[in-house]
C-alpha positions in Angstrom: -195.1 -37.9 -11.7 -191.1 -38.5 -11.5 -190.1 -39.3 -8.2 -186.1 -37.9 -8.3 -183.6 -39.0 -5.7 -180.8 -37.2 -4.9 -178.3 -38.0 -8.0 -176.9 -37.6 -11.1 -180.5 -36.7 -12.4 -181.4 -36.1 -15.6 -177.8 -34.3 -17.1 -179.5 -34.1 -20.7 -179.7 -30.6 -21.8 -183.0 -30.1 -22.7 -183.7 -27.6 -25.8 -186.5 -25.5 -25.3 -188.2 -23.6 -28.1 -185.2 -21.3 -28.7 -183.1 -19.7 -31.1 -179.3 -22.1 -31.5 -177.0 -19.9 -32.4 -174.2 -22.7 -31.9 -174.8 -26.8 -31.3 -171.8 -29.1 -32.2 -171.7 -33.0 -30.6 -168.9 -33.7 -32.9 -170.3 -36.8 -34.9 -168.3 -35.0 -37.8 -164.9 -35.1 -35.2 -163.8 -31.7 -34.3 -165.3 -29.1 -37.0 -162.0 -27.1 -38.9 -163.5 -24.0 -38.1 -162.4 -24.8 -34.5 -159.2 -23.5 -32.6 -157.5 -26.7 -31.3 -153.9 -25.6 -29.9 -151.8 -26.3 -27.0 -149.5 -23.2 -25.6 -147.8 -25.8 -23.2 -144.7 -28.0 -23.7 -145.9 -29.6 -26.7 -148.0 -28.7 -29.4 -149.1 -32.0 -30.8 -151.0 -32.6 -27.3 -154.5 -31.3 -27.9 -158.2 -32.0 -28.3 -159.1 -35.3 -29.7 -162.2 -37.6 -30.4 -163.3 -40.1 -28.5 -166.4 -42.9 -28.4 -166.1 -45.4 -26.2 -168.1 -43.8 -23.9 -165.4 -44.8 -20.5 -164.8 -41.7 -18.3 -160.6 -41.2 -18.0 -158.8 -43.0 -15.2 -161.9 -46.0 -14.3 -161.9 -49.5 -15.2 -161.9 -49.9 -18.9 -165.9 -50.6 -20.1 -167.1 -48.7 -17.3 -169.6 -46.9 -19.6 -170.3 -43.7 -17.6 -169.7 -41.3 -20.2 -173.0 -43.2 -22.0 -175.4 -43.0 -18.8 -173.9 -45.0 -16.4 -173.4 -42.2 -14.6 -176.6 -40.3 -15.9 -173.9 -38.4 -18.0 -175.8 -38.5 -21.5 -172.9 -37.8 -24.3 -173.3 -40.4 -27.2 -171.3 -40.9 -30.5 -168.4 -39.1 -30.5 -167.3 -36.8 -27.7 -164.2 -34.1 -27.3 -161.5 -34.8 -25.0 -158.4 -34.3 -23.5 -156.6 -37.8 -21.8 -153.5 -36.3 -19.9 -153.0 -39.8 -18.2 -152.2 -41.0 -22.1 -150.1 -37.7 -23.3 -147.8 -39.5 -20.4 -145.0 -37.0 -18.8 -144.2 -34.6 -21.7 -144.5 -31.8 -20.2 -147.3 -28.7 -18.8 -150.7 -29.1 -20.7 -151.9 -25.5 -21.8 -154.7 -26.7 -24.4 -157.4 -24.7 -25.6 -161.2 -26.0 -28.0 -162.3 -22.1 -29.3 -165.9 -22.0 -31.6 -165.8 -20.4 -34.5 -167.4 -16.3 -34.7 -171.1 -16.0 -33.7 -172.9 -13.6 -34.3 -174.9 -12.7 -31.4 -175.6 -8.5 -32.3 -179.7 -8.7 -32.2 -179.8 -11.2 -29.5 -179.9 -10.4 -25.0 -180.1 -13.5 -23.4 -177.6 -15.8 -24.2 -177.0 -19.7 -22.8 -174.0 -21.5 -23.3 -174.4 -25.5 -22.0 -172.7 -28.7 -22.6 -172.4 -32.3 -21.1 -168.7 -33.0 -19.2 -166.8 -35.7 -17.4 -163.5 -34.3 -15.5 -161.1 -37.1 -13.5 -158.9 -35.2 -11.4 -156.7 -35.1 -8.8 -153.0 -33.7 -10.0 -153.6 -30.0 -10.2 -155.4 -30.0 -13.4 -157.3 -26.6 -13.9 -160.7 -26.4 -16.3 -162.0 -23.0 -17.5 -165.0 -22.1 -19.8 -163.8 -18.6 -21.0 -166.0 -16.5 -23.6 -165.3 -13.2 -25.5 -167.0 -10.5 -27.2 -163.8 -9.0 -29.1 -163.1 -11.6 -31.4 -160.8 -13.4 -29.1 -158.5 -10.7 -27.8 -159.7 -10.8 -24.5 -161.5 -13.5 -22.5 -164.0 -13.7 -19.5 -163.9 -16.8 -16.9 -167.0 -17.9 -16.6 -166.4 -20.7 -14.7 -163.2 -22.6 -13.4 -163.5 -26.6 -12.4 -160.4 -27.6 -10.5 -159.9 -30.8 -8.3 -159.2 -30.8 -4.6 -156.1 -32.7 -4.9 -157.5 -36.0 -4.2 -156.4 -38.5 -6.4 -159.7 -39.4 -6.8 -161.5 -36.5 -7.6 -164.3 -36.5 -10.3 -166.5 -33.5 -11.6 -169.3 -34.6 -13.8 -172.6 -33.3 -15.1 -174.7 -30.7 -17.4 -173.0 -27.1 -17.4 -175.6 -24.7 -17.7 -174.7 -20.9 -17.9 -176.1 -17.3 -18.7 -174.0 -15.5 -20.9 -175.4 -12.6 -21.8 -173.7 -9.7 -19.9 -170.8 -10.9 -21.4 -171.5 -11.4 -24.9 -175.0 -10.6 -25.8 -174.8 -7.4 -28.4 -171.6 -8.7 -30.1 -171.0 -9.8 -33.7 -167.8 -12.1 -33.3 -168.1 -13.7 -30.1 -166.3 -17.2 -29.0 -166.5 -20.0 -26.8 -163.3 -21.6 -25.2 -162.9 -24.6 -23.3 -159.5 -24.7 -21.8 -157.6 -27.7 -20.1 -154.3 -26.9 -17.8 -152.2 -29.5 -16.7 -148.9 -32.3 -16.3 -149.8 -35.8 -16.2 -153.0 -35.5 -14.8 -155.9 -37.6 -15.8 -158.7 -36.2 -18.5 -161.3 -34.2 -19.2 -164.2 -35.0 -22.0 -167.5 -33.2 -22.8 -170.1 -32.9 -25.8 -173.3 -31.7 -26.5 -172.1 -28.0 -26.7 -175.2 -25.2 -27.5 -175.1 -21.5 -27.6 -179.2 -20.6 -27.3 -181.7 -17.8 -27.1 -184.4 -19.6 -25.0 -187.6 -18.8 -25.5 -189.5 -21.7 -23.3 -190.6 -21.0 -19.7 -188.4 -22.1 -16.6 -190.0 -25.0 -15.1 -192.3 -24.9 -12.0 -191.1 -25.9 -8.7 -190.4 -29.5 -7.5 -192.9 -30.8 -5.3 -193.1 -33.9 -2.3 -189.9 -33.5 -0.5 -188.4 -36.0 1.6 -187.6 -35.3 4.1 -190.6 -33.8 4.8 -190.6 -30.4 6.3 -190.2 -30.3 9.8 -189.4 -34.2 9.6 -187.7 -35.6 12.7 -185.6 -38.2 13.6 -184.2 -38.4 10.3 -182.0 -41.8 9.8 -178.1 -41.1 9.0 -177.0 -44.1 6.8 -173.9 -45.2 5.6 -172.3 -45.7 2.4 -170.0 -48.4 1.0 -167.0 -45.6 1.1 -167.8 -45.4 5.3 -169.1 -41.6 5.1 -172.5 -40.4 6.5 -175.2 -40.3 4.3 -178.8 -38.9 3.8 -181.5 -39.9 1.8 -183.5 -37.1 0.0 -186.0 -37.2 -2.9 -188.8 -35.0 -4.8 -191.0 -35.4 -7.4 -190.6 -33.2 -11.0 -192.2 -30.3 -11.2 -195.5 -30.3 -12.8 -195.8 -26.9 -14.2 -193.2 -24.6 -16.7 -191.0 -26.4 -19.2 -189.3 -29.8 -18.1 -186.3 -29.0 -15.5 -182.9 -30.8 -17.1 -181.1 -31.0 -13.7 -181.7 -29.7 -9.7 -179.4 -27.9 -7.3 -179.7 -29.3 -3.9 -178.8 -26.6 -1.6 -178.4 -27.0 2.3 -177.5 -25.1 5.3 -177.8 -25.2 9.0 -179.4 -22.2 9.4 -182.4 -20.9 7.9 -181.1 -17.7 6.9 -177.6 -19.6 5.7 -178.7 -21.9 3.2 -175.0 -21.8 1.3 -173.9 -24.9 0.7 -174.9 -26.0 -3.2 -175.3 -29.3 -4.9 -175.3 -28.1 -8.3 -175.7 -31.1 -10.9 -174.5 -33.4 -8.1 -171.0 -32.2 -9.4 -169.5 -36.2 -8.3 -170.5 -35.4 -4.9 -172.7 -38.1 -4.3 -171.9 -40.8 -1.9 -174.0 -44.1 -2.4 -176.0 -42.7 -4.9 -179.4 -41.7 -3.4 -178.0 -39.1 -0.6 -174.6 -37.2 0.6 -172.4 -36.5 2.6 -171.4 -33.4 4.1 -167.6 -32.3 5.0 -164.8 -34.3 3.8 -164.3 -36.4 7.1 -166.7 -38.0 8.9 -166.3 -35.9 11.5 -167.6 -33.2 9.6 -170.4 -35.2 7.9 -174.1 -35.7 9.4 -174.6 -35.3 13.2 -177.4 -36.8 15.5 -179.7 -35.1 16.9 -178.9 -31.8 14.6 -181.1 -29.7 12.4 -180.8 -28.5 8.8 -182.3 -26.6 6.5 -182.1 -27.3 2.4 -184.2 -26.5 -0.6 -183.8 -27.7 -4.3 -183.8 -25.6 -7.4 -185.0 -26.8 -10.7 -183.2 -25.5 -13.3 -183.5 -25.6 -17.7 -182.1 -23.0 -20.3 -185.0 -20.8 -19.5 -184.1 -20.3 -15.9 -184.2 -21.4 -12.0 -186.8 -21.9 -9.9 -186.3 -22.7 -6.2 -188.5 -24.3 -3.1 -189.2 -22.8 0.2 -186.6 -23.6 2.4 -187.1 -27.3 4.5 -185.9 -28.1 7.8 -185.4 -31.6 8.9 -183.3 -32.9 12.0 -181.7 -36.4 12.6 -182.2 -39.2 14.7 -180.3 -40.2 17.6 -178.8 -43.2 15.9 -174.7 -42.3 14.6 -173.9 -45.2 12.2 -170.5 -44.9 13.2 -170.9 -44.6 16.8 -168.8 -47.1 18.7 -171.2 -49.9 18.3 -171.4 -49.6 14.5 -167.7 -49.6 13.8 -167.6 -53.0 12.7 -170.4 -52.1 10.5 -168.9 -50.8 7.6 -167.3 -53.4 5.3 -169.7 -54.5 2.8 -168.8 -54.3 -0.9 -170.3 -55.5 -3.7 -168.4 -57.3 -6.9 -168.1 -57.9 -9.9 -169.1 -53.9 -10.2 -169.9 -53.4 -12.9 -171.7 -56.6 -12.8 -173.6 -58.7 -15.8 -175.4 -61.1 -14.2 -174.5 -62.1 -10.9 -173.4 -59.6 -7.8 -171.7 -60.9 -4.6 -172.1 -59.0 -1.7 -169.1 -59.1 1.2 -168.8 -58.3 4.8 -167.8 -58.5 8.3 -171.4 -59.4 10.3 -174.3 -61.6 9.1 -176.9 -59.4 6.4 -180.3 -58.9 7.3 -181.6 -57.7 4.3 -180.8 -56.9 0.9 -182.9 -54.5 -1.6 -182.2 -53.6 -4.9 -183.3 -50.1 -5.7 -183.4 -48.1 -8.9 -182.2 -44.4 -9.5 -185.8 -43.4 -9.1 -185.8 -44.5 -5.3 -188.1 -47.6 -6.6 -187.8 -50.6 -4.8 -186.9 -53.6 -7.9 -185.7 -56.8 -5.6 -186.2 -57.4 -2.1 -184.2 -60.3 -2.1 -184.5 -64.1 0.1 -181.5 -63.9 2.3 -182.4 -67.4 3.0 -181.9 -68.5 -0.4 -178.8 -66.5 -1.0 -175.8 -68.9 -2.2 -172.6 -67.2 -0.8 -174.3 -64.2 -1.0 -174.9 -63.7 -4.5 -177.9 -62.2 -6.2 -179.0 -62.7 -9.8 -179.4 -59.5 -11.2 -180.5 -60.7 -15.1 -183.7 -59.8 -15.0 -182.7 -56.1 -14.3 -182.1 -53.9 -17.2 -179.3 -52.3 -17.6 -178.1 -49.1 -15.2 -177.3 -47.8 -12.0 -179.2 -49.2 -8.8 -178.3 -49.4 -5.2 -177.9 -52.0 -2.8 -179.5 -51.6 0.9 -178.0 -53.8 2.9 -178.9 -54.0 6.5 -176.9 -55.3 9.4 -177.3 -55.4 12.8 -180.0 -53.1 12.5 -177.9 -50.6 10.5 -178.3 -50.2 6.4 -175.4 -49.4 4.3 -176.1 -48.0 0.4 -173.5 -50.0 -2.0 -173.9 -48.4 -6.0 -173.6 -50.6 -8.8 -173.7 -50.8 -12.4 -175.7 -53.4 -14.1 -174.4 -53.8 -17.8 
């Protein structure tokens, strides 16, 4: 059984025995029976193809387009890179699918692999219509929050069908607005009647129901962090992603994880609110449940209640224990790990929550650690200091 941490999971779109009405992952570049215009300043700024697998506006090699992320485009891949189309003026560009024919089908999917880097009032919609084009329904909009490090990233998975199931020339539209901004990129694009089962429901949740005294942790960015895991479901068809939703009331669970959507801090856990003043609290109880999802539908847990520890890791005791950082990142062989008190402990853990390398603090040299027997990936680092652990995320290349 797959034990699943709290991540980028498995952002694969996984085809079940269904009827594809559109698939296009543009190994042949962008197909001439798509619409690739720009309404904005200029023109010539539009769609383009793209395979070095690096997400827009990170360190060049990064790799996360390719699964260092858990995004899983390959090959070729569409995109738009603002950053590069420099300060030409407003971006109003728009990827439209050719006519499907969808007249003797009802339930309709639309899903596709994406990577946004945001932060300068860049707006994403997926639009669809059932006239041919002359009118368009939003079906979903992706926007930053103005952050100049903002990142959306993830398998888009949505139902379709009361607005275009029935008609004979309907379209797809992935539209980018914006002015210097950094990029979108995406791939993988189907248009499905699934005809699997929705999977079953994940099992072996951690924290356990009813858990107590649940440890707050802290990430390399400083924020409040919680460590949560399940295992796959057994039963249905295979789940290609979770929603981890959370609430603190039982009748209020509101607050949705869908995809991770960039959201994850450290890796294995989150944080909550966008200070730490609004993150994780001691002694406090929540409420969450996880939903598995694939093309054939959603199937959610009960709803879980766990409630925290006494210990803040920020409290005024911990301040000085929030420093560490790990470099090179990504790293090849060799990771050096950096901070204000004496470590501990270090362990190496993969994105399955499995322990790989408790490593010999007493043998580290200037606190590096030889990562070459690891394969390549992401993993987290636990270091622990003066009794507190912080989770640093690397990639191993």
């Amino acid at each position: 059984m797959k034990k699943i941490t709290l991540l980028a999971f498995i952002l694969a779109t996984f085809l079940t025995n269904a009827q594809i009405i559109l698939s296009e992952d543009f190994e042949g570049g962008i197909p001439n029976s798509w619409s690739n215009t720009n309404a904005g300043v200029d023109p010539l700024e539009i769609f383009t193809i793209n395979n070095t697998g690096d997400a827009i506006g990170f360190n060049p090699a990064n790799g996360y387009l390719y699964g260092g992320l858990g995004v899983n485009m390959s090959g070729n891949y569409a995109e738009f890179n603002s950053d590069s189309y420099g300060t030409n003026g407003a971006e109003d560009v728009s990827l439209v699918s050719p006519a499907m024919d969808l007249s003797s089908l009802s339930t309709i999917k639309l899903s596709f692999d994406s990577f946004m880097r945001g932060g300068y009032g860049e707006i994403i919609t997926i639009e669809v219509s059932a006239d041919g084009g002359t009118t368009w329904d939003v079906i979903d909009t992706i926007t930053g929050t103005g952050t100049t490090n903002d990142y959306d990233f993830g398998s888009k998975l949505y139902d379709i069908s009361s607005n275009v199931a029935g008609s004979s020339t309907a379209h797809v539209k992935f539209r980018w607005q914006g002015d210097f901004s950094w990029g979108w990129s995406f791939d993988n694009i189907v248009v499905q009647q699934p005809q699997g089962n929705a999977p079953g429901v994940v099992t072996d949740l951690v924290p356990a129901d009813g858990a107590t005294g649940v440890e707050i942790l802290l990430s390399e960015t400083g924020s409040k962090m919680i460590m949560f895991s399940w295992n796959a479901p057994s039963t249905g068809d295979p789940a290609t992603s979770y929603n981890w939703v959370f609430g603190t009331t039982a009748l209020d669970v509101s607050n949705a994880v869908s995809d991770v959507d960039g959201t994850v801090e450290g890796g294995a856990g989150i944080t909550w609110g966008t200070t730490v003043d609004a993150g994780w609290q001691t002694n406090t109880t929540y409420f969450w449940k996880v939903e598995s999802v694939n093309v054939a539908g959603i199937t959610e847990t009960a709803v879980y209640s766990f409630t925290t520890g006494a210990d803040d890791p920020l409290g005024i005791n911990d301040v000085a224990v929030k420093s560490f950082k790990a470099f090179p990142n990504p790293v090849i062989d060799i990771v050096t790990i950096e901070g204000n008190t004496p470590i501990e402990s270090v362990e190496i853990v993969n994105q399955l929550g499995q322990s790989v390398l408790e490593v010999d603090i007493n043998s580290m040299f200037n606190n590096q650690i030889n990562l070459s027997k690891l394969n390549t990936g992401i993993y987290f680092v636990k270091v622990k200091s003066a009794s507190k652990t912080q989770t640093l995320q690397i990639l191993k290349q």
